[in-house]
C-alpha positions in Angstrom: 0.0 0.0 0.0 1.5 3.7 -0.9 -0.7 7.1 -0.1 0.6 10.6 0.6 0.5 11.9 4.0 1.2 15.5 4.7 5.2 15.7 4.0 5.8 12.1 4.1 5.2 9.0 2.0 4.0 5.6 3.1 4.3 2.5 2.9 3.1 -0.6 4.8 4.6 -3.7 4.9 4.6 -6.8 7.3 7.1 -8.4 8.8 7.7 -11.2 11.0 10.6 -12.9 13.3 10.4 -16.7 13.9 12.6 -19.2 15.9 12.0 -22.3 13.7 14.0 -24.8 15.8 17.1 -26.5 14.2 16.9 -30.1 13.0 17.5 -32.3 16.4 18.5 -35.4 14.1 21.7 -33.9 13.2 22.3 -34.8 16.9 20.3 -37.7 17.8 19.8 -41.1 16.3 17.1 -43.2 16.1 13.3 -42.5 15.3 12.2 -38.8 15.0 10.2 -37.5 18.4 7.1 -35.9 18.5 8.5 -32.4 18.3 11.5 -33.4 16.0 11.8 -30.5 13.4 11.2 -33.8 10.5 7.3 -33.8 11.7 7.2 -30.0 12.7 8.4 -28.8 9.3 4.9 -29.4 7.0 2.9 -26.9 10.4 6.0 -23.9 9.9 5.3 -24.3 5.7 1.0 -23.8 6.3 1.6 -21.1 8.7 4.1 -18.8 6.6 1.9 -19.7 3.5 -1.3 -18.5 5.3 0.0 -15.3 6.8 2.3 -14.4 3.8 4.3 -12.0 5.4 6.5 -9.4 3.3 9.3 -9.9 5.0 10.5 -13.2 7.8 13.7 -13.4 10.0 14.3 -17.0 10.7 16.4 -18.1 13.3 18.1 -22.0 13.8 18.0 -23.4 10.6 20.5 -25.4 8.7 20.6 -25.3 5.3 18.7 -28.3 4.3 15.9 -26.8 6.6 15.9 -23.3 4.4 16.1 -25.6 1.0 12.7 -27.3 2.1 11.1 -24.2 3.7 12.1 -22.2 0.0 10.6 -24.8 -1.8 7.5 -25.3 -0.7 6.7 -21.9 0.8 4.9 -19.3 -1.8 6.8 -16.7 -3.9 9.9 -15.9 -1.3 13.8 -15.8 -1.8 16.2 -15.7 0.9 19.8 -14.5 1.8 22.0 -15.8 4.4 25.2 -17.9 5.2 25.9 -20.6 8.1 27.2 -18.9 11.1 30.4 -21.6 11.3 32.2 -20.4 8.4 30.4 -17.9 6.7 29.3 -20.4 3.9 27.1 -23.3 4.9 28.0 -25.0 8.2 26.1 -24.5 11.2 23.0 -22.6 11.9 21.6 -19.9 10.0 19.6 -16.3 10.8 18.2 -15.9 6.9 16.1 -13.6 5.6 13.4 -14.7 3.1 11.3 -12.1 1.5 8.9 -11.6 -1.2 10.1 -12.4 -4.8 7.9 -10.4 -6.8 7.7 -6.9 -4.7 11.6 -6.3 -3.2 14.7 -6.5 -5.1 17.8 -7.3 -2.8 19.8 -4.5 -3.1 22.9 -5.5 -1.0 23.2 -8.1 2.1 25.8 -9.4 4.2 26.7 -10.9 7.8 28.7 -10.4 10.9 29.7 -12.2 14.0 28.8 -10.6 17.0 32.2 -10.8 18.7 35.0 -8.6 18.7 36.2 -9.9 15.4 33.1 -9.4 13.8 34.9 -9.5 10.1 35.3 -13.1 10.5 34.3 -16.3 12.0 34.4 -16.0 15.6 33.4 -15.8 19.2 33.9 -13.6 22.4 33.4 -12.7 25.6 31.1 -15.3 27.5 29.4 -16.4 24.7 28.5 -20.1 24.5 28.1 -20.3 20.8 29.4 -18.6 17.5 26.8 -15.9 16.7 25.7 -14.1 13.9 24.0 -10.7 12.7 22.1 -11.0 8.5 21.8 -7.8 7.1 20.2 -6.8 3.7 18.8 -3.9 2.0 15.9 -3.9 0.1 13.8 -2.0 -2.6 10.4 -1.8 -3.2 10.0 -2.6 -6.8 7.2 -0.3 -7.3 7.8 2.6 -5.0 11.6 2.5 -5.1 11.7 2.8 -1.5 14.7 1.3 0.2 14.6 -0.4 4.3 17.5 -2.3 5.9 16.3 -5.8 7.9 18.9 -7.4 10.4 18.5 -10.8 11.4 20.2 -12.4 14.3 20.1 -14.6 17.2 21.9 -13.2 20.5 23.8 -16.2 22.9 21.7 -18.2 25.1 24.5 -18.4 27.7 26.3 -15.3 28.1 25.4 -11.8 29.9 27.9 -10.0 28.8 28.4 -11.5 25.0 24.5 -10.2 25.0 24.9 -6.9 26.0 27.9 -6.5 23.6 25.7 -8.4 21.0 23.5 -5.2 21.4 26.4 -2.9 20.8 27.5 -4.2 17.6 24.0 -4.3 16.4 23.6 -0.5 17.5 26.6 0.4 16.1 25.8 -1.0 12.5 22.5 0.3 12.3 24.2 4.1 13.5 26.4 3.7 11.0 23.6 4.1 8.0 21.7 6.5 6.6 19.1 7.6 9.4 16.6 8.3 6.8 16.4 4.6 5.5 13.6 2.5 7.7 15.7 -0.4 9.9 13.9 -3.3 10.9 15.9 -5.4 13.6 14.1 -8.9 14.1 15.7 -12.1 16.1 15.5 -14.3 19.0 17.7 -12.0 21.4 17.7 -14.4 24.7 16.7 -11.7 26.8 14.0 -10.3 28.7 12.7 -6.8 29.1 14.2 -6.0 32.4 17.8 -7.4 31.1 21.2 -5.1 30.9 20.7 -6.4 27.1 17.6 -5.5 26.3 18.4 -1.6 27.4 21.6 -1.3 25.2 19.0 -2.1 22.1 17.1 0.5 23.1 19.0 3.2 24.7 20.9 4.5 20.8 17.7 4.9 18.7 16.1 1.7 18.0 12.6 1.0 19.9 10.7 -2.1 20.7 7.8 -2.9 18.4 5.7 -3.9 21.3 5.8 -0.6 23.2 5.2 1.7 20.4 2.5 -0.4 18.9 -0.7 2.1 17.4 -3.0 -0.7 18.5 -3.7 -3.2 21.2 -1.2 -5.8 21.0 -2.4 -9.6 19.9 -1.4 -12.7 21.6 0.5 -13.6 24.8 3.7 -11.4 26.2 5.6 -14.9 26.1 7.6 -15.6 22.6 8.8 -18.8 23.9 6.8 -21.9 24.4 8.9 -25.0 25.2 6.8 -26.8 23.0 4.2 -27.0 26.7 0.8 -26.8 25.2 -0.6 -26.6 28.0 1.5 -23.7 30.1 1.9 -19.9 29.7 4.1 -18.9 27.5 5.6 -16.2 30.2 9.5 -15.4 28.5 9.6 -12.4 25.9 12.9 -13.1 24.3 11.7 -12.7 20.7 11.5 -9.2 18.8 11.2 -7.0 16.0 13.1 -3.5 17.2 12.3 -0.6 14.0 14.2 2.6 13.9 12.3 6.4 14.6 11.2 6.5 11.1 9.0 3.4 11.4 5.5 3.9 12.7 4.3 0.5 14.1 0.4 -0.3 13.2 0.0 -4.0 14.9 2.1 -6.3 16.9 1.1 -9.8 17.1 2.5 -12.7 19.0 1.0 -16.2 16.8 -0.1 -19.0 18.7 -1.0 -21.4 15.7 -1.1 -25.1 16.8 -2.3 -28.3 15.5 -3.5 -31.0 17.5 -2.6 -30.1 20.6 1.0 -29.2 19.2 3.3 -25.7 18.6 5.6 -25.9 15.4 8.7 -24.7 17.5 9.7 -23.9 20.6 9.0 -20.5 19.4 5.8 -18.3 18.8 6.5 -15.9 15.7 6.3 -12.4 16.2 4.4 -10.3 13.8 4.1 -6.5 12.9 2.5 -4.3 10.6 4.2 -0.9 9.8 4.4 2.0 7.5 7.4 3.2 6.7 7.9 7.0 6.4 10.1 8.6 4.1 10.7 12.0 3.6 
C-alpha cells in the first residue's frame, strides 16, 4: 500500500521474526520424536503460506531446513550464510522475502564478537553468533529499508549486551533516513542489561510503540508445553524512529494439541515513512 501523507510518503509492509527450531537429528539417532523438526516442518510451511508475510527473519535453521522451507513456501527468496564459516556449516539467521515486490539490493553478515569480520566468538558467549543484514527495494515505490537478522547467545550476559552494541553500532552507521527493521530471538527479557543497550541509541521495541492493542501472549517462547503460559519475551522485532508501528502480534497457531517450535512468531505491521 503507498498514499501521501502531509510531508511524508507511506508504505506498509509486514514483517515477521520466527525461531523455527534447528533439526534435532543432526544430533540424535534413532526415530524422530514428537517435536523433532522432521514432523514440525509441513505446520512452519501452512503457517508462513497463510499469513504471507512481506518480509521473515528465521532463526536456527540449517541449510537443508531453508532448501525445504524455499521450496514449498509461496513466492519468497532468501539470503543468508551458516554462522560456522560464513558459507554453509552450522546454523543460519536468513532472511526470506517476497520475490515479486523487493529487489535485494545489498546483504551481508557479521559475528557478533569482537572480530566481527570473521568467523568468531567472544566474551562469554557459548556459541558462534551471527548478525544477517540486507537492504531492500520496493519494486514499485523504489523505496529502500534495511532488515537485520540475528540470534543473540543463550549463555552469556555480557556477549549479550555486547551483541547489542555491535548491532547498535551498525544500524548508526547508516543513513538515518532509511527505515531499519531489527528482528531475532535475542535471549533476553525486558528487564535485562541487554535489552536496554537495544534500546537506549535509537532503535525501539515494536511492542511498546504499537498504534493498536497488541495480539497474543507477552511470552515468545513456548517449550513446545501446550498446556502452560508462555511467560519469557525473548523474541523481537526492534524498528528505527522512522517506522511507525500499526500492529504487533505474538501467533499461537497449533495443531493437534501441538506448537511448530519452541518458538511463537512475532508479527508487525508498519508504515514506513520517508521523507
Amino acid at each position: 500500500m503507498f498514499s501521501v501523507f502531509g510531508a511524508f510518503s507511506q508504505e506498509q509492509i509486514s514483517v515477521m521474526s520466527y525461531n523455527v527450531g534447528y533439526d534435532e537429528a543432526l544430533y540424535n539417532s534413532g526415530e524422530p520424536k514428537e517435536n523433532y523438526w522432521v514432523n514440525r516442518r509441513v505446520h512452519q510451511v501452512a503457517l508462513i503460506n497463510f499469513h504471507q508475510p512481506d518480509i521473515i527473519g528465521l532463526q536456527e535453521p540449517h541449510l537443508h531446513q531453508l532448501k525445504y522451507l524455499h521450496e514449498n513456501v509461496n513466492g519468497y527468496n532468501w539470503v543468508g550464510n551458516g554462522r560456522e564459516d560464513g558459507m554453509e556449516a552450522g546454523e543460519y539467521n536468513p532472511i526470506f522475502y517476497k520475490a515479486n515486490r523487493f529487489k535485494l539490493l545489498q546483504s551481508g553478515i557479521f559475528w557478533l564478537s569482537e572480530t566481527p569480520n570473521r568467523v568468531s566468538k567472544s566474551w562469554d558467549a557459548g556459541y558462534t553468533r551471527i548478525c544477517t543484514w540486507a537492504l531492500f527495494e520496493n519494486k514499485e515505490t523504489q523505496k529502500q529499508f534495511y532488515v537485520f537478522n540475528t540470534h543473540f547467545d543463550s549463555k552469556g550476559k555480557e556477549a549479550r549486551i555486547k551483541s547489542a552494541t555491535i548491532i547498535n553500532e551498525k544500524v548508526n552507521e547508516l543513513d538515518g533516513n532509511i527505515p531499519v527493521f531489527v528482528l531475532g530471538d535475542f535471549n533476553f527479557s525486558p528487564e535485562s542489561k541487554a535489552y536496554n543497550e537495544m534500546v537506549t541509541y535509537g532503535l525501539n521495541d515494536s511492542k511498546t510503540i504499537v498504534q493498536s492493542d497488541p495480539y497474543g501472549p507477552d511470552g515468545t517462547y513456548n517449550g513446545f508445553q501446550f498446556d502452560r503460559i508462555s511467560k519469557y519475551r525473548i523474541d523481537y522485532v526492534f524498528v528505527n524512529s522512522i517506522v511507525d508501528v500499526l500492529k504487533y502480534g505474538v501467533l499461537t497457531d497449533s495443531y493437534e494439541m501441538k506448537y511448530p517450535s519452541d518458538h511463537f512468531p512475532i508479527w508487525i505491521t508498519a508504515k514506513i515513512r520517508v521523507k
